[in-house]
C-alpha positions as CSV (number, residue, x, y, z in Angstrom):
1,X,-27.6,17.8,39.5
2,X,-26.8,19.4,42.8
3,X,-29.4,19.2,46.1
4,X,-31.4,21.7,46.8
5,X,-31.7,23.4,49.7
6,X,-36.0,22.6,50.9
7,X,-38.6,23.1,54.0
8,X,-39.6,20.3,55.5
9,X,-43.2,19.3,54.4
10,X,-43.7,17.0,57.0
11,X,-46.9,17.7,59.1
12,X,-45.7,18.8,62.3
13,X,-47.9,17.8,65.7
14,X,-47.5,18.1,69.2
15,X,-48.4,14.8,71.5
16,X,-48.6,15.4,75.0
17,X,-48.6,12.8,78.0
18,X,-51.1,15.3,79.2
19,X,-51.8,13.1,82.8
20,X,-49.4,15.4,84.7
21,X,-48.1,17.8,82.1
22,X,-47.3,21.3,84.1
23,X,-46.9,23.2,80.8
24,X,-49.7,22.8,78.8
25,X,-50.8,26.3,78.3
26,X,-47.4,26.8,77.4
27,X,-47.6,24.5,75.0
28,X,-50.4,25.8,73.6
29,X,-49.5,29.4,73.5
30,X,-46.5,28.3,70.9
31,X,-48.6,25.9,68.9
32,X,-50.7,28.6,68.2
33,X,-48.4,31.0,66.9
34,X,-46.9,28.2,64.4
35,X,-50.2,26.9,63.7
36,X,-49.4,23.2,64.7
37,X,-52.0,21.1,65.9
38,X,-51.8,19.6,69.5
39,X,-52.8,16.3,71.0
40,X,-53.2,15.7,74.5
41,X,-53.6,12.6,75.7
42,X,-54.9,11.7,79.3
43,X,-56.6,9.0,81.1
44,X,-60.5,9.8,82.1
45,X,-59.4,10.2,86.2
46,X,-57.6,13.9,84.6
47,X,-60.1,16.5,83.2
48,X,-58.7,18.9,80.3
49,X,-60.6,21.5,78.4
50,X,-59.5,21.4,74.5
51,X,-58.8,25.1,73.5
52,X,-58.3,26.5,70.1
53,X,-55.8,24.2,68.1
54,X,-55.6,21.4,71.1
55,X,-57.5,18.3,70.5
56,X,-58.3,16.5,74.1
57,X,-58.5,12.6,73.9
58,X,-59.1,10.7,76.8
59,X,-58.4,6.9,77.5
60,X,-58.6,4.6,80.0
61,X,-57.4,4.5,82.9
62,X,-54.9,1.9,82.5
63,X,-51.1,1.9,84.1
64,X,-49.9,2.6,80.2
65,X,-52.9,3.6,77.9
66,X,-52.0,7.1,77.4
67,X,-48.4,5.8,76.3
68,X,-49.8,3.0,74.3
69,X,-51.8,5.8,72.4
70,X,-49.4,8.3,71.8
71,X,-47.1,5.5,70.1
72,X,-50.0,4.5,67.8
73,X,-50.4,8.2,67.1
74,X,-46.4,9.3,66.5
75,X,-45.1,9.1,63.3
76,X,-41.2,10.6,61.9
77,X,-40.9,14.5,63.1
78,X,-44.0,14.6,65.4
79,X,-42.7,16.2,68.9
80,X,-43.8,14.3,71.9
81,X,-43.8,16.0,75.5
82,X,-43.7,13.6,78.2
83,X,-41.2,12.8,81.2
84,X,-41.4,9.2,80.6
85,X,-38.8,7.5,79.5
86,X,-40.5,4.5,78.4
87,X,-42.5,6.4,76.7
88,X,-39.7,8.7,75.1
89,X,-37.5,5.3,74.2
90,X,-40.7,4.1,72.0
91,X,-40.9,7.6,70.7
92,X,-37.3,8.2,69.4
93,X,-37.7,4.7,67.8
94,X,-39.9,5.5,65.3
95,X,-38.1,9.4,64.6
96,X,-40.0,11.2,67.2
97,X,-38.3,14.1,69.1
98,X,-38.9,14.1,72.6
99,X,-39.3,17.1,75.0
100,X,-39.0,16.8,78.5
101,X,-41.7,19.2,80.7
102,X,-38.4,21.6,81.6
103,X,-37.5,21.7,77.6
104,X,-34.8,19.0,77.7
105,X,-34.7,17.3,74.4
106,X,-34.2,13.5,74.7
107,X,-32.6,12.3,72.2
108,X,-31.3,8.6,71.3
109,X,-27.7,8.8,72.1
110,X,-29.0,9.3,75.9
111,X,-32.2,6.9,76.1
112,X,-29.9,3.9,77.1
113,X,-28.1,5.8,79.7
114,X,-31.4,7.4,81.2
115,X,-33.3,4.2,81.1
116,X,-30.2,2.6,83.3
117,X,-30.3,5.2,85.9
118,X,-34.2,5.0,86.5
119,X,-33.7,1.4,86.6
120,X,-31.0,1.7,89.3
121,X,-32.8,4.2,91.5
122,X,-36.1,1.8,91.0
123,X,-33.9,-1.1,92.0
124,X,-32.5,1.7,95.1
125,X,-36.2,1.9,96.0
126,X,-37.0,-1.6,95.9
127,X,-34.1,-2.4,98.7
128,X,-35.4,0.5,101.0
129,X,-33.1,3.1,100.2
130,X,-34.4,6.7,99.2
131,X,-34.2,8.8,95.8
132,X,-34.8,12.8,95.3
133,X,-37.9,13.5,93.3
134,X,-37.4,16.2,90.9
135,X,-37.5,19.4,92.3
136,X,-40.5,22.4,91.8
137,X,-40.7,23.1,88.4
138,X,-39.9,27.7,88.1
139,X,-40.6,30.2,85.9
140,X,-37.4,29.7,84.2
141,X,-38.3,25.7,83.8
142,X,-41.5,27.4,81.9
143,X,-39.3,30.0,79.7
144,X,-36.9,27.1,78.7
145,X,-39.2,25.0,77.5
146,X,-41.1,27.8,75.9
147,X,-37.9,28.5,74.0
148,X,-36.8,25.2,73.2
149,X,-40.3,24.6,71.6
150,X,-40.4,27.3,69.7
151,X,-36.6,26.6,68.7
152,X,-38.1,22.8,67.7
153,X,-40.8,24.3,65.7
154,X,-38.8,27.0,63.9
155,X,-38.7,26.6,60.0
156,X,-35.7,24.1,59.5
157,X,-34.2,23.7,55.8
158,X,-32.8,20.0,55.0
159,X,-31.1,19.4,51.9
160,X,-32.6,17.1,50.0
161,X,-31.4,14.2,47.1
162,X,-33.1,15.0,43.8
């Protein structure tokens, strides 16, 4: 018998490290026109409104307890948005995809050397030298992650094994 050619039927979600997340209306705006729910995730000291479609839940306000929740939440095929890489290392490890807030997708051939250069700039720090932050985050940061979103949530076809 041959594979057939078959949508996903995975529930799809969006999980958002909400704490400092600069895109969430953007987020929402193209949740809403695939009808995919979205789950933001912040600590109580942030305040978020839920909207139509955007479940708010709020934890404490300890160093990691919005990134402990989100990897209790994320299960194969959810997309997580987040600029932790922590966070995004735990995510990829149980078949998450990982968007970065400009609409960089992290994926796991990457984590190790990403992970090695925050550690090396942390260790730079540490010693008394000085690191760039990122820089502003533009209009065309916003469009690319629009499109990379909508691009992640587009009907994709697998083929599957009878």
């Amino acid at each position: 018998m041959q594979p057939q050619m078959q949508s996903v039927a995975q529930e799809r979600v969006i999980l958002v490290d909400a704490d400092a997340c600069p895109v969430k209306r953007e987020i929402a705006l193209v949740a809403e026109q695939f009808k995919v729910p979205v789950i933001m995730v912040s600590s109580y000291d942030h305040w978020l409104e839920p909207a139509a479609g955007v479940q708010v839940i709020q934890v404490d306000r300890g160093n990691d307890s919005v990134d402990l929740y989100i990897v209790n939440l994320v299960k194969r095929g959810h997309i997580v948005v987040t600029q932790d890489l922590g966070l995004s290392s735990l995510v990829l490890a149980k078949g998450g995809l990982v968007l970065s807030n400009r609409g960089e997708e992290i994926v796991e051939e990457q984590i190790g050397y990403l992970l090695e250069r925050r550690h090396e700039s942390a260790r730079r720090r540490r010693a008394g030298g000085r690191t760039k932050g990122p820089r502003a985050l533009t209009d065309e940061d916003r469009m690319r992650f629009q499109q990379k979103l909508t691009k992640l949530l587009s009907p994709r076809q697998e083929i599957s094994q009878p």
